[in-house]
HTML snippet that shows the backbone in 3Dmol.js (N, CA, C, O; Angstrom):
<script src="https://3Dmol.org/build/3Dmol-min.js"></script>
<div id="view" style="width:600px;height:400px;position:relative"></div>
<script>
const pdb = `
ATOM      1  N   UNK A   1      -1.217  66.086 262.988  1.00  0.00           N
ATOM      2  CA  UNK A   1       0.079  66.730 262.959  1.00  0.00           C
ATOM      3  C   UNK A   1       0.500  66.909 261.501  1.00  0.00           C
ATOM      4  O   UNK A   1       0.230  65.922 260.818  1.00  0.00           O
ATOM      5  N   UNK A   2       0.896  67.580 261.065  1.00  0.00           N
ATOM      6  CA  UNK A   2       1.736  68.323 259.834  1.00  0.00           C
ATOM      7  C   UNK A   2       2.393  67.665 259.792  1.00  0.00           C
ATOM      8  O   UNK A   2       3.015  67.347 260.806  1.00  0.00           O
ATOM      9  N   UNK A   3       2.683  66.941 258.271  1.00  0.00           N
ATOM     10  CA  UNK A   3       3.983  66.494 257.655  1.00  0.00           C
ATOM     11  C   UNK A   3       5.178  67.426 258.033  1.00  0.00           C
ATOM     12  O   UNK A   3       5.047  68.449 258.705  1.00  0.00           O
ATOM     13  N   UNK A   4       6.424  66.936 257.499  1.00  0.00           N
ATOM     14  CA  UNK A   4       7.894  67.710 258.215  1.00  0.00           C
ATOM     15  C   UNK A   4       8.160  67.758 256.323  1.00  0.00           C
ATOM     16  O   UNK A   4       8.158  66.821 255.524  1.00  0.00           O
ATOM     17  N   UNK A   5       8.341  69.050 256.124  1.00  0.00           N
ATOM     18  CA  UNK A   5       8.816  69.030 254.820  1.00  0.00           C
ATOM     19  C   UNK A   5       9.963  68.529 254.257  1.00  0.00           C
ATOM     20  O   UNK A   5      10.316  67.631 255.021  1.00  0.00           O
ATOM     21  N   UNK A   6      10.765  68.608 253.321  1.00  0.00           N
ATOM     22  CA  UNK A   6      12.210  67.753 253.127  1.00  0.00           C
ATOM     23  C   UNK A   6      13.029  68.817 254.234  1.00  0.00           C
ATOM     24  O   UNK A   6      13.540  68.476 255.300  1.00  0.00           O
ATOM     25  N   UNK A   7      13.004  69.705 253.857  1.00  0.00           N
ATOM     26  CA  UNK A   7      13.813  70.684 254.424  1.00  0.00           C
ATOM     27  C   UNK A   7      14.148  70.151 256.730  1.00  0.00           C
ATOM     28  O   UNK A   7      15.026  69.977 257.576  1.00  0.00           O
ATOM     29  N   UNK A   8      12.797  70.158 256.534  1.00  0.00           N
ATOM     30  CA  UNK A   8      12.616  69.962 258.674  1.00  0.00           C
ATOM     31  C   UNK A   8      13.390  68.715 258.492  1.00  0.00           C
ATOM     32  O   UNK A   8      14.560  68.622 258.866  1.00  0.00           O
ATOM     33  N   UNK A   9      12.804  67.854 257.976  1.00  0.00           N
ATOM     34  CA  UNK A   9      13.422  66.483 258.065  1.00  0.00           C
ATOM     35  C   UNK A   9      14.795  66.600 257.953  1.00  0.00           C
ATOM     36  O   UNK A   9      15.467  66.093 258.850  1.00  0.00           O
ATOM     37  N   UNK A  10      15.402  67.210 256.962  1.00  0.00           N
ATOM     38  CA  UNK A  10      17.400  67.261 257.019  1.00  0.00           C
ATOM     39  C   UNK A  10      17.303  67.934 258.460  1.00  0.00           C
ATOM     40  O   UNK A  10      17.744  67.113 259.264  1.00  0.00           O
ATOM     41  N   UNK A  11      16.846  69.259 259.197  1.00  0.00           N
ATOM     42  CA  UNK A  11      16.693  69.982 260.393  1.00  0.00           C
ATOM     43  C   UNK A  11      16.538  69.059 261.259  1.00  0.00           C
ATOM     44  O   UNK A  11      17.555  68.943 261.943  1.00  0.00           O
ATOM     45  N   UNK A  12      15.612  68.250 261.578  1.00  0.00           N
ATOM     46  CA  UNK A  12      15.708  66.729 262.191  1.00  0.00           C
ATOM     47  C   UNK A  12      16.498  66.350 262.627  1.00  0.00           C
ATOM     48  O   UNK A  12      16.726  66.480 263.829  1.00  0.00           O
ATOM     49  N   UNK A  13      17.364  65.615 261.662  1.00  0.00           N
ATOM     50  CA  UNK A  13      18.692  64.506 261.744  1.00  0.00           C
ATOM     51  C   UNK A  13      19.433  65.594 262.047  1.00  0.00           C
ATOM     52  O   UNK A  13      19.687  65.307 263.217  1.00  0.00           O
ATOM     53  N   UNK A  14      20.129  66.941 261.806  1.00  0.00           N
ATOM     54  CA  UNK A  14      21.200  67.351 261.643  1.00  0.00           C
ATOM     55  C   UNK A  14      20.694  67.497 263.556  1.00  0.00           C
ATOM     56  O   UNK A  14      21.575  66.963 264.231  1.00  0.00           O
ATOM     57  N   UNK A  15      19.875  67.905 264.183  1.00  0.00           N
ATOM     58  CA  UNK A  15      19.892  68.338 265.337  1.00  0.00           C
ATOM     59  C   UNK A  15      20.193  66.873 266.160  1.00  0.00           C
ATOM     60  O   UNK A  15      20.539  66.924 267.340  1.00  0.00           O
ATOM     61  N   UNK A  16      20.046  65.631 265.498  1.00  0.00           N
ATOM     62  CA  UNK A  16      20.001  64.619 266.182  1.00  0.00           C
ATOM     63  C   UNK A  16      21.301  64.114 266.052  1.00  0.00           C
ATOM     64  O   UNK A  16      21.473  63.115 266.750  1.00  0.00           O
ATOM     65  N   UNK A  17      22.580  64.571 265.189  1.00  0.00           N
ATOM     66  CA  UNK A  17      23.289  64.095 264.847  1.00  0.00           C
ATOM     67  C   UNK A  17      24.166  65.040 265.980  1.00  0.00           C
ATOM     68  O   UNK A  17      24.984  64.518 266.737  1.00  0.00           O
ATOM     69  N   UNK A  18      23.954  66.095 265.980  1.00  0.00           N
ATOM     70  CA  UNK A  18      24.737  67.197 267.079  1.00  0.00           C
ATOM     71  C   UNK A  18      24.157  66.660 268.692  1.00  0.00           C
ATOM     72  O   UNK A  18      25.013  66.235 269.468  1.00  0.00           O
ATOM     73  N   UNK A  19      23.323  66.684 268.949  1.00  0.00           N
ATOM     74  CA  UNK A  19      23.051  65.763 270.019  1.00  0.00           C
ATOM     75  C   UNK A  19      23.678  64.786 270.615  1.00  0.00           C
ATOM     76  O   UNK A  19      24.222  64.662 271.712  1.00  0.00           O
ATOM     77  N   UNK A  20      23.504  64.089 269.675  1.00  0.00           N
ATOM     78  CA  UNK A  20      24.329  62.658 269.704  1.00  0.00           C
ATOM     79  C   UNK A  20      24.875  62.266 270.718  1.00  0.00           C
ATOM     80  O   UNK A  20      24.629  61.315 271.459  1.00  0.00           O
ATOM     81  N   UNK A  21      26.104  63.508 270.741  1.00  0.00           N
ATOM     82  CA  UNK A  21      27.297  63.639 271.679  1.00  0.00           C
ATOM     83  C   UNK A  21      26.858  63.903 272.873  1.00  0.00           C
ATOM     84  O   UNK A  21      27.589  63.367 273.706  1.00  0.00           O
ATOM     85  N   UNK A  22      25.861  64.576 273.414  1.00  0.00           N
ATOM     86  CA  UNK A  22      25.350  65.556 274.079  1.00  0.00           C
ATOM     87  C   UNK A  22      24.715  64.590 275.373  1.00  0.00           C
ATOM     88  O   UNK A  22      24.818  63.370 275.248  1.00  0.00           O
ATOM     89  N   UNK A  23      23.930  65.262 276.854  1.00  0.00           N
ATOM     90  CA  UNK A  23      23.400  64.089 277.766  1.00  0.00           C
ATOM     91  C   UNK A  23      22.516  63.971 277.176  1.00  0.00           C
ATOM     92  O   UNK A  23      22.175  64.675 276.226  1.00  0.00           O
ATOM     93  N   UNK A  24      21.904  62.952 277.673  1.00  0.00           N
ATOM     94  CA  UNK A  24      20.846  62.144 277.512  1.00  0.00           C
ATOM     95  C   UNK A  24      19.271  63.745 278.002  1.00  0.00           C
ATOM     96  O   UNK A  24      18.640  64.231 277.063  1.00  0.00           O
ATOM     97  N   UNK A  25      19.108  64.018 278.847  1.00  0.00           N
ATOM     98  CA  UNK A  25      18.255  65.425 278.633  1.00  0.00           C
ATOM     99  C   UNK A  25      18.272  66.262 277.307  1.00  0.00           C
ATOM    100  O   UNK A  25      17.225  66.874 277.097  1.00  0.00           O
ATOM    101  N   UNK A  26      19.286  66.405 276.355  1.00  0.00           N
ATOM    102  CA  UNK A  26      19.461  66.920 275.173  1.00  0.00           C
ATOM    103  C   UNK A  26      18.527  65.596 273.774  1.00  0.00           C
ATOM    104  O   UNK A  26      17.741  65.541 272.829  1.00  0.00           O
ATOM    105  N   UNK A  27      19.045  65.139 274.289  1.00  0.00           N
ATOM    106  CA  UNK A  27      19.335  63.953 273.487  1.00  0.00           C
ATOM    107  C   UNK A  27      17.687  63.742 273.463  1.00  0.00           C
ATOM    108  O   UNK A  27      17.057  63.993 272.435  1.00  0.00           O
ATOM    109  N   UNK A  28      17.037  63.264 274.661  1.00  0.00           N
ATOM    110  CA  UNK A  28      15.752  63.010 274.656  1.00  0.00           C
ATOM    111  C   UNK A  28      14.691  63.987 273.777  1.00  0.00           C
ATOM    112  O   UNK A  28      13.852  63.689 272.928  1.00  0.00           O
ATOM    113  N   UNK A  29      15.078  65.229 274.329  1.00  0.00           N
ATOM    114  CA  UNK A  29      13.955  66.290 273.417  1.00  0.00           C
ATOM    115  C   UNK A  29      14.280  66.083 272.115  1.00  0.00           C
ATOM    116  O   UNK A  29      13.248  66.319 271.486  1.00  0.00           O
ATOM    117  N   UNK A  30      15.364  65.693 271.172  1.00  0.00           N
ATOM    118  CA  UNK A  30      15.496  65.460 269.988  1.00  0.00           C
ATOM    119  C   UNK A  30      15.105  64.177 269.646  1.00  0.00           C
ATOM    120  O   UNK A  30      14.176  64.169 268.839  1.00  0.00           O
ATOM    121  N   UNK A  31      15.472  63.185 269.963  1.00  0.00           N
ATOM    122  CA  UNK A  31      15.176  62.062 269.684  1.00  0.00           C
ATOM    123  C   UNK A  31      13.236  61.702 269.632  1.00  0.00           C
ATOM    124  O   UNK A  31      12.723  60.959 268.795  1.00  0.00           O
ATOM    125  N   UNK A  32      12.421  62.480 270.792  1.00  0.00           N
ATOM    126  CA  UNK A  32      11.274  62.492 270.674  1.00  0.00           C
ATOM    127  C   UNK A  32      10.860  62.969 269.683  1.00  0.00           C
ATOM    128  O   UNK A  32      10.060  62.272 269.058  1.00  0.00           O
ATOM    129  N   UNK A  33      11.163  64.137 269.200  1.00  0.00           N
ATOM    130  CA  UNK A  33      10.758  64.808 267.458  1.00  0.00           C
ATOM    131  C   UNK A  33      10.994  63.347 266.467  1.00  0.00           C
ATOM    132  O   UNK A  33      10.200  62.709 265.776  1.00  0.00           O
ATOM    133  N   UNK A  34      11.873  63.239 266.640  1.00  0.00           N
ATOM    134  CA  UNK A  34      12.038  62.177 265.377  1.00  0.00           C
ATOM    135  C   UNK A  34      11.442  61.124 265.787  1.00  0.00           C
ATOM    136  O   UNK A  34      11.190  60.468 264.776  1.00  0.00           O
ATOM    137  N   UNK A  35      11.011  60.499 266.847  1.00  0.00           N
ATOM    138  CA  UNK A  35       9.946  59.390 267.108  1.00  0.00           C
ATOM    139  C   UNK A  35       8.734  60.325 266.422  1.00  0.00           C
ATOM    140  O   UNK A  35       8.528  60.055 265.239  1.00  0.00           O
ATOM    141  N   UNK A  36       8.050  61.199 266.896  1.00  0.00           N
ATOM    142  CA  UNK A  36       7.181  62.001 266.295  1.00  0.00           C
ATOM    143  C   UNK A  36       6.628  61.816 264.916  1.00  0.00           C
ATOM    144  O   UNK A  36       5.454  61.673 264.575  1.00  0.00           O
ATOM    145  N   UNK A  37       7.663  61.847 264.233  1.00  0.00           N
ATOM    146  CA  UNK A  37       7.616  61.823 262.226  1.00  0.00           C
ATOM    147  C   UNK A  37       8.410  60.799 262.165  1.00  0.00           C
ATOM    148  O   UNK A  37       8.943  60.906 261.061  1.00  0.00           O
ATOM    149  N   UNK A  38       8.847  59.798 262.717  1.00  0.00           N
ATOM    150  CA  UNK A  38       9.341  58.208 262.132  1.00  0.00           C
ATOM    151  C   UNK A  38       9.141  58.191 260.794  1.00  0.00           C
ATOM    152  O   UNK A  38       9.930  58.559 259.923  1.00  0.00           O
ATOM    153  N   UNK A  39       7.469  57.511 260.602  1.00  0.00           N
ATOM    154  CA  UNK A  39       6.698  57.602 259.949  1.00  0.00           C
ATOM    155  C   UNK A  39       7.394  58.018 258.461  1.00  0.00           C
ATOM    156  O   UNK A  39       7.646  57.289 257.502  1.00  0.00           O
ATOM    157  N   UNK A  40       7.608  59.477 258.640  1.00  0.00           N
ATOM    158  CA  UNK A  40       7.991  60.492 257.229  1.00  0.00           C
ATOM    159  C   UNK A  40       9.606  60.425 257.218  1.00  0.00           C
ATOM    160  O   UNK A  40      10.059  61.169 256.348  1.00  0.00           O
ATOM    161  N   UNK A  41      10.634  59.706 257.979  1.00  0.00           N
ATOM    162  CA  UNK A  41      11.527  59.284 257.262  1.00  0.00           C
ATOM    163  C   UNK A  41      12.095  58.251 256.384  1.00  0.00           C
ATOM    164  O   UNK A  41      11.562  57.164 256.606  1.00  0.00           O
ATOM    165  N   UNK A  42      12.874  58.215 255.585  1.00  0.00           N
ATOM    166  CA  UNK A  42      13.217  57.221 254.666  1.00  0.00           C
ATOM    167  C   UNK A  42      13.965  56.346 255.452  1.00  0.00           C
ATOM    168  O   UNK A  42      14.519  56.673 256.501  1.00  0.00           O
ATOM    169  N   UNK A  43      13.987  55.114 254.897  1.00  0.00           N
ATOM    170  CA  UNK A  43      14.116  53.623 255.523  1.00  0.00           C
ATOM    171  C   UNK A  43      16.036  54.149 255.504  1.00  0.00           C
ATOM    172  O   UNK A  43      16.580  54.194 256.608  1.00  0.00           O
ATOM    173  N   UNK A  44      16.613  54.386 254.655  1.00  0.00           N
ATOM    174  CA  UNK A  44      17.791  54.786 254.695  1.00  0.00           C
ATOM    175  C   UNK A  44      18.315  55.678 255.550  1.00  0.00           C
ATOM    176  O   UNK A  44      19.434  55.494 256.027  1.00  0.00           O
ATOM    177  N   UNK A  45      17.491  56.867 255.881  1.00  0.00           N
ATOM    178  CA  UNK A  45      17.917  57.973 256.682  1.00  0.00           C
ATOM    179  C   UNK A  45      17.405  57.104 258.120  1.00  0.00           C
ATOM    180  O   UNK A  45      18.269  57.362 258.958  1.00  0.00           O
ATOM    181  N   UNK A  46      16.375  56.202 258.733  1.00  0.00           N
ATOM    182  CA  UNK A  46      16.350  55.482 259.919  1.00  0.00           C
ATOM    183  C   UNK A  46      17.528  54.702 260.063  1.00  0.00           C
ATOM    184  O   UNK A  46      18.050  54.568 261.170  1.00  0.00           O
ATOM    185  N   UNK A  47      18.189  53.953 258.602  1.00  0.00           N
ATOM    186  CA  UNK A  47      19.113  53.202 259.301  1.00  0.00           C
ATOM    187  C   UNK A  47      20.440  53.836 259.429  1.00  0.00           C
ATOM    188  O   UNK A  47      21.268  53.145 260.024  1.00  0.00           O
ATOM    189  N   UNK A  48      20.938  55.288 258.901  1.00  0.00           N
ATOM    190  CA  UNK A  48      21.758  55.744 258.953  1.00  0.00           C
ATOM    191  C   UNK A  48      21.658  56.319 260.546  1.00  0.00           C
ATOM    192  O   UNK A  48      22.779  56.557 260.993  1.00  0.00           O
ATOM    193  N   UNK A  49      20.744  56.545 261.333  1.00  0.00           N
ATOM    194  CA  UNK A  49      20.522  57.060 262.650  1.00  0.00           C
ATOM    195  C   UNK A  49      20.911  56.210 263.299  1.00  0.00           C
ATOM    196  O   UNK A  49      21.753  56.565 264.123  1.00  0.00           O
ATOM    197  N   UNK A  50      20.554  54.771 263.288  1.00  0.00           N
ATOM    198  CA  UNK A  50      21.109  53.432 263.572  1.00  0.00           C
ATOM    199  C   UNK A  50      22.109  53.076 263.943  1.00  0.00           C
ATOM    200  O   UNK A  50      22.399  52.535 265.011  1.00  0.00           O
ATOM    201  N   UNK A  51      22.845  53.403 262.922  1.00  0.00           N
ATOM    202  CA  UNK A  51      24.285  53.338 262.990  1.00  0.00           C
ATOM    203  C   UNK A  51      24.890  54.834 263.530  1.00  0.00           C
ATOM    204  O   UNK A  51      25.877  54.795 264.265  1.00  0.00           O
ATOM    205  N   UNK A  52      24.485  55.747 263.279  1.00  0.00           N
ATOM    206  CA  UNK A  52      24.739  56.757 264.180  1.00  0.00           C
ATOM    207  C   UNK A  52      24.809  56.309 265.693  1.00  0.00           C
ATOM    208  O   UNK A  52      25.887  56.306 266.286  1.00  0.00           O
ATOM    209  N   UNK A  53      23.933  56.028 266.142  1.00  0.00           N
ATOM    210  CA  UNK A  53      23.454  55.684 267.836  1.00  0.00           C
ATOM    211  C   UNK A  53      24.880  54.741 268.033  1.00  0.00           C
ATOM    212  O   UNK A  53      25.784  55.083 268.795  1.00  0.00           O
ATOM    213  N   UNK A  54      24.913  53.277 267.061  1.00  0.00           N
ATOM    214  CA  UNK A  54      25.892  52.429 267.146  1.00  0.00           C
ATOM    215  C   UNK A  54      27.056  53.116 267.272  1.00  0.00           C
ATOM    216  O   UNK A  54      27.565  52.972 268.384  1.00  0.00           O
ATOM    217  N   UNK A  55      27.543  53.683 266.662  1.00  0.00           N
ATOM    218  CA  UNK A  55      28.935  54.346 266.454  1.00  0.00           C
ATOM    219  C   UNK A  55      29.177  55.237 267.478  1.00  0.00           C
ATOM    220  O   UNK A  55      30.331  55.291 267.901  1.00  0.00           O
ATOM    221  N   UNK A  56      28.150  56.101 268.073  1.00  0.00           N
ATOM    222  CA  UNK A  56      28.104  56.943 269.259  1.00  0.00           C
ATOM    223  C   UNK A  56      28.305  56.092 270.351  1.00  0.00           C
ATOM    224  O   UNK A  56      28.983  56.610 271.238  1.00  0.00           O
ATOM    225  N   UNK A  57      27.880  54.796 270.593  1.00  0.00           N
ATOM    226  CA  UNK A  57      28.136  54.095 272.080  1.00  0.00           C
ATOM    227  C   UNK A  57      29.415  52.943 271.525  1.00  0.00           C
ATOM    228  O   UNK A  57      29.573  51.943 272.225  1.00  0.00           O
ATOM    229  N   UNK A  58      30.030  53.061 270.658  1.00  0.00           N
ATOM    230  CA  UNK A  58      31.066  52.458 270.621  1.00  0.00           C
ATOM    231  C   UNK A  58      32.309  52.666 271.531  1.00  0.00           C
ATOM    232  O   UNK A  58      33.047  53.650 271.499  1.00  0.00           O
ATOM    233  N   UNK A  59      32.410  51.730 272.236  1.00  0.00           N
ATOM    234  CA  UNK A  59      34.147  52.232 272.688  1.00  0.00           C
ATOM    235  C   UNK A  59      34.063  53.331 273.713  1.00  0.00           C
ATOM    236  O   UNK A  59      35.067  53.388 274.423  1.00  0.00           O
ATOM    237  N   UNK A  60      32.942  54.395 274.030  1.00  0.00           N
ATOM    238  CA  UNK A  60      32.883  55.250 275.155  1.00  0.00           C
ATOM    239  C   UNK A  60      32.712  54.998 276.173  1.00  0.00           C
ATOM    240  O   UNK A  60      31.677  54.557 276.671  1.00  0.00           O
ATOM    241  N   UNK A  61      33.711  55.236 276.675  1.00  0.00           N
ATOM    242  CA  UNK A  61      34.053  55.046 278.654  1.00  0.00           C
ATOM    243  C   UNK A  61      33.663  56.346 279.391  1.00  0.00           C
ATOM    244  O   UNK A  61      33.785  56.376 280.616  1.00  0.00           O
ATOM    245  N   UNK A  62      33.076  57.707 278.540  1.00  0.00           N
ATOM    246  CA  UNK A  62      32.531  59.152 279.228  1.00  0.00           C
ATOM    247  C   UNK A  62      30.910  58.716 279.511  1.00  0.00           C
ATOM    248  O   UNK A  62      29.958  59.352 279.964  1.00  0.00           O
ATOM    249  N   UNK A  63      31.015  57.760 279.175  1.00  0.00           N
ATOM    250  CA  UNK A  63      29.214  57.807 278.908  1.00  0.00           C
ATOM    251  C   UNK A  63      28.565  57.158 279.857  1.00  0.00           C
ATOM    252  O   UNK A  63      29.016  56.109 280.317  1.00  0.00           O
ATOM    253  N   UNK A  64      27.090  57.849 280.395  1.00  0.00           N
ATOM    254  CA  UNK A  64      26.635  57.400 281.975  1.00  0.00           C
ATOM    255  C   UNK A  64      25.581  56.165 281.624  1.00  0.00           C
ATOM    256  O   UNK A  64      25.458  55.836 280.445  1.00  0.00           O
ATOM    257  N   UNK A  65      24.977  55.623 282.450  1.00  0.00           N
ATOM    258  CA  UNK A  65      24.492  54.588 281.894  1.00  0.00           C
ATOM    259  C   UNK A  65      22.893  54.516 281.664  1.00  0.00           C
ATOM    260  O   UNK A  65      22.136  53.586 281.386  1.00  0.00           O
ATOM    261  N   UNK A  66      22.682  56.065 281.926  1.00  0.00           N
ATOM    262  CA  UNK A  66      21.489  56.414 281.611  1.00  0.00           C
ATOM    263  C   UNK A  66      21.693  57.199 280.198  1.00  0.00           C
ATOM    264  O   UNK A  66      20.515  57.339 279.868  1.00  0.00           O
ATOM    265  N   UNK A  67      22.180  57.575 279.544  1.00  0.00           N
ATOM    266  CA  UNK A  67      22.845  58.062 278.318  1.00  0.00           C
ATOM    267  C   UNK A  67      22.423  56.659 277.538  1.00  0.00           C
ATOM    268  O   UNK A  67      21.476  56.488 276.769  1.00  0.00           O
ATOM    269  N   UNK A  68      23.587  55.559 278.051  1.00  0.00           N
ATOM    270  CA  UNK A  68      23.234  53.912 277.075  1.00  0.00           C
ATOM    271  C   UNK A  68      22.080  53.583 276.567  1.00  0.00           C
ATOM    272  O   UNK A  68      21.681  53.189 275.471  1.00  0.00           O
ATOM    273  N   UNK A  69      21.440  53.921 277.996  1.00  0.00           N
ATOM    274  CA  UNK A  69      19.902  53.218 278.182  1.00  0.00           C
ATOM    275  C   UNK A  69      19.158  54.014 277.197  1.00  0.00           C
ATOM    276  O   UNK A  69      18.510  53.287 276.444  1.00  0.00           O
ATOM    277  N   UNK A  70      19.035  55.290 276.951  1.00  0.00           N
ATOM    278  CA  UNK A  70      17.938  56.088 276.162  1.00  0.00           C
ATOM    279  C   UNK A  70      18.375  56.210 274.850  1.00  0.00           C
ATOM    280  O   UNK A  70      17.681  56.547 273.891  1.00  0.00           O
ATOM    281  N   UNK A  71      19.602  55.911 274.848  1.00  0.00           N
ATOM    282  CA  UNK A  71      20.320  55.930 272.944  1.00  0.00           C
ATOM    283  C   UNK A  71      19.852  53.986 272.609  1.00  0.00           C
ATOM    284  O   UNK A  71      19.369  53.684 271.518  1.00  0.00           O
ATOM    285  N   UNK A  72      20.025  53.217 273.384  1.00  0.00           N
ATOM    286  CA  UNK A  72      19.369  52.063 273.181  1.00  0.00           C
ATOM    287  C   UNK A  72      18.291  51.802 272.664  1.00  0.00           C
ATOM    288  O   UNK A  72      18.147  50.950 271.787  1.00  0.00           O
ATOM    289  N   UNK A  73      17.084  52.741 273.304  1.00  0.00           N
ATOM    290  CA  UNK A  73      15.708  52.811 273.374  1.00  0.00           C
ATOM    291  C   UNK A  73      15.596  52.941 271.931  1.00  0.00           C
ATOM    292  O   UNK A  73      15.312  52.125 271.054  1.00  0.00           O
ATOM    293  N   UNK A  74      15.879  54.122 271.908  1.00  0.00           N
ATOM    294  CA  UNK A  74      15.934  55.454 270.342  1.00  0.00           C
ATOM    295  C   UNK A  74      16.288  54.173 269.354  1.00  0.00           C
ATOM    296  O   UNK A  74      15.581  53.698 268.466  1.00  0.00           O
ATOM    297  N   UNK A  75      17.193  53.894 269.652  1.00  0.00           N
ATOM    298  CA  UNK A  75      17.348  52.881 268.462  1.00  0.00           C
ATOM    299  C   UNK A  75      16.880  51.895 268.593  1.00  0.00           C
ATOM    300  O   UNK A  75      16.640  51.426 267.480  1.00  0.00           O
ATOM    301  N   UNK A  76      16.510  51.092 269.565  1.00  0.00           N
ATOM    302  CA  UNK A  76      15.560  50.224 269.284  1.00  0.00           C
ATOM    303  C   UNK A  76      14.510  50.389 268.735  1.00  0.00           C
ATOM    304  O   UNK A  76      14.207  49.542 267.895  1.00  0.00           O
ATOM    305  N   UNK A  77      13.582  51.492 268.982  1.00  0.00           N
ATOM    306  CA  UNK A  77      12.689  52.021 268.476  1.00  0.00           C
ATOM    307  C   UNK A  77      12.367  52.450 266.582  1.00  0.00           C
ATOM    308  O   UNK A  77      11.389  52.681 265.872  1.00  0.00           O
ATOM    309  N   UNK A  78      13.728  52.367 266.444  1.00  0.00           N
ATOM    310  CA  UNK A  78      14.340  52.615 264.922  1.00  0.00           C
ATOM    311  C   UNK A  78      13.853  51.539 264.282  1.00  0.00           C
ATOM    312  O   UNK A  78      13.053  51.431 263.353  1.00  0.00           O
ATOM    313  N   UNK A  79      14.741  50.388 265.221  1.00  0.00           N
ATOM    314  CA  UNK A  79      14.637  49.121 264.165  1.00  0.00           C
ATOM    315  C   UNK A  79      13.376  48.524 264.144  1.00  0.00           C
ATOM    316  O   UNK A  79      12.904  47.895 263.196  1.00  0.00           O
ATOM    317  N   UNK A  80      12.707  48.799 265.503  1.00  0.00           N
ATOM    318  CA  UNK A  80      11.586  48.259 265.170  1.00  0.00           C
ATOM    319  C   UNK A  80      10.368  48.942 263.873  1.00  0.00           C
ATOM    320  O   UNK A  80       9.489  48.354 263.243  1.00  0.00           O
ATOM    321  N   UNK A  81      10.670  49.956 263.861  1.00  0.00           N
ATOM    322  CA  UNK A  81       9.847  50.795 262.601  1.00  0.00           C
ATOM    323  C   UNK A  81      10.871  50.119 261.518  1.00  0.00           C
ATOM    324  O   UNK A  81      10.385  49.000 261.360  1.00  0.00           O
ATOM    325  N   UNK A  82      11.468  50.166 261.093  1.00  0.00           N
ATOM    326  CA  UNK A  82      12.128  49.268 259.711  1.00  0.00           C
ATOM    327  C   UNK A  82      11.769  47.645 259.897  1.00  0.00           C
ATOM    328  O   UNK A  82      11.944  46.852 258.971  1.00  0.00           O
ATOM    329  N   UNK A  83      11.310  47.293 261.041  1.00  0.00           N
ATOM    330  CA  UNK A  83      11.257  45.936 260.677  1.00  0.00           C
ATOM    331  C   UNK A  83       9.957  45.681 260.276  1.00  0.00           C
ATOM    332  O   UNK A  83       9.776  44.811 259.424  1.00  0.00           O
ATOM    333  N   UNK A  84       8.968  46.323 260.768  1.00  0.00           N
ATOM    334  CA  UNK A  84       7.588  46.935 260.733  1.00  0.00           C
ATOM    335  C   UNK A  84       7.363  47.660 259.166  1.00  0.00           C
ATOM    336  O   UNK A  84       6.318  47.345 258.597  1.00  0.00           O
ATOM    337  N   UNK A  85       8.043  48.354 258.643  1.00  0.00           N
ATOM    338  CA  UNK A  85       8.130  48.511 257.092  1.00  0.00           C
ATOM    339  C   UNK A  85       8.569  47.378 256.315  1.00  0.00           C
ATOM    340  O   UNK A  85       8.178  47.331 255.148  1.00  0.00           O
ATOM    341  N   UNK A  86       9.308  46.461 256.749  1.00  0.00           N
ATOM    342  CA  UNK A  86       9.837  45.672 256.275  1.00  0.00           C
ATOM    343  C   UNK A  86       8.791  44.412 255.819  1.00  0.00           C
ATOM    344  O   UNK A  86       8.555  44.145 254.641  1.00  0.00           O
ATOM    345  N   UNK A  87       8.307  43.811 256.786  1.00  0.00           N
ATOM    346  CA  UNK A  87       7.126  42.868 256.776  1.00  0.00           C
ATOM    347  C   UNK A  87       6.432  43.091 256.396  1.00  0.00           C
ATOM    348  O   UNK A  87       5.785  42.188 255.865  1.00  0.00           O
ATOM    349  N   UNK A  88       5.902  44.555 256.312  1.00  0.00           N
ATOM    350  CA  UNK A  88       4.484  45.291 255.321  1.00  0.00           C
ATOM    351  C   UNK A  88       4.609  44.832 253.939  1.00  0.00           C
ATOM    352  O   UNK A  88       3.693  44.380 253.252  1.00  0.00           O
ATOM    353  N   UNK A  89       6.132  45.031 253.514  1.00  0.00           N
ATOM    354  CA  UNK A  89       6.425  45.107 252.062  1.00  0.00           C
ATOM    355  C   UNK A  89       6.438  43.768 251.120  1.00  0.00           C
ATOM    356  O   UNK A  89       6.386  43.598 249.902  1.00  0.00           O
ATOM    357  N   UNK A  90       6.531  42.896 252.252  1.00  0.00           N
ATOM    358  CA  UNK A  90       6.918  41.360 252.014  1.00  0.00           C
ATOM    359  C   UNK A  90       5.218  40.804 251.688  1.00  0.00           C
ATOM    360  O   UNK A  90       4.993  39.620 251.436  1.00  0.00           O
TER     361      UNK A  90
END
`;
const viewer = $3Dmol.createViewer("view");
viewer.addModel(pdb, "pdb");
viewer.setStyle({}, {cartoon: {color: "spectrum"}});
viewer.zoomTo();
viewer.render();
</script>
């Protein structure tokens, strides 16, 4: 697979950040791209998604609980690639 140039990569997040809000069917086809190229994002731009996801299931009472479950995943999936960079570095 092809690297994501700087450019896709901002294209990336910005589609994942509009999502966000969006069901979980939206949400999934984006969130899979960015599992896709993990890899080629910066440890900063993973944990800013992080906290994206966090801040998105804060406090929402619209949200189904299959929505929870796959923004959970996504970010679990986050931290585990930063923790996984993390231990490499150590």
């Amino acid at each position: 697979m092809a690297k994501l140039t700087p450019d896709e990569k901002t294209l990336h997040y910005f589609a994942f950040r509009f999502v966000l809000s969006q069901e979980a069917s939206a949400f999934v086809l984006v969130a899979y791209l960015v599992l896709m190229h993990m890899d080629e994002f910066e440890e900063w731009r993973l944990q800013d998604m992080i906290e994206d996801v966090e801040e998105n299931l804060k406090g929402r009472v619209d949200i189904t609980s299959v929505d929870v479950d796959v923004k959970r995943s996504f970010r679990q999936k986050l931290m585990d690639e930063l923790t996984g960079r993390r231990a490499k570095s150590e």
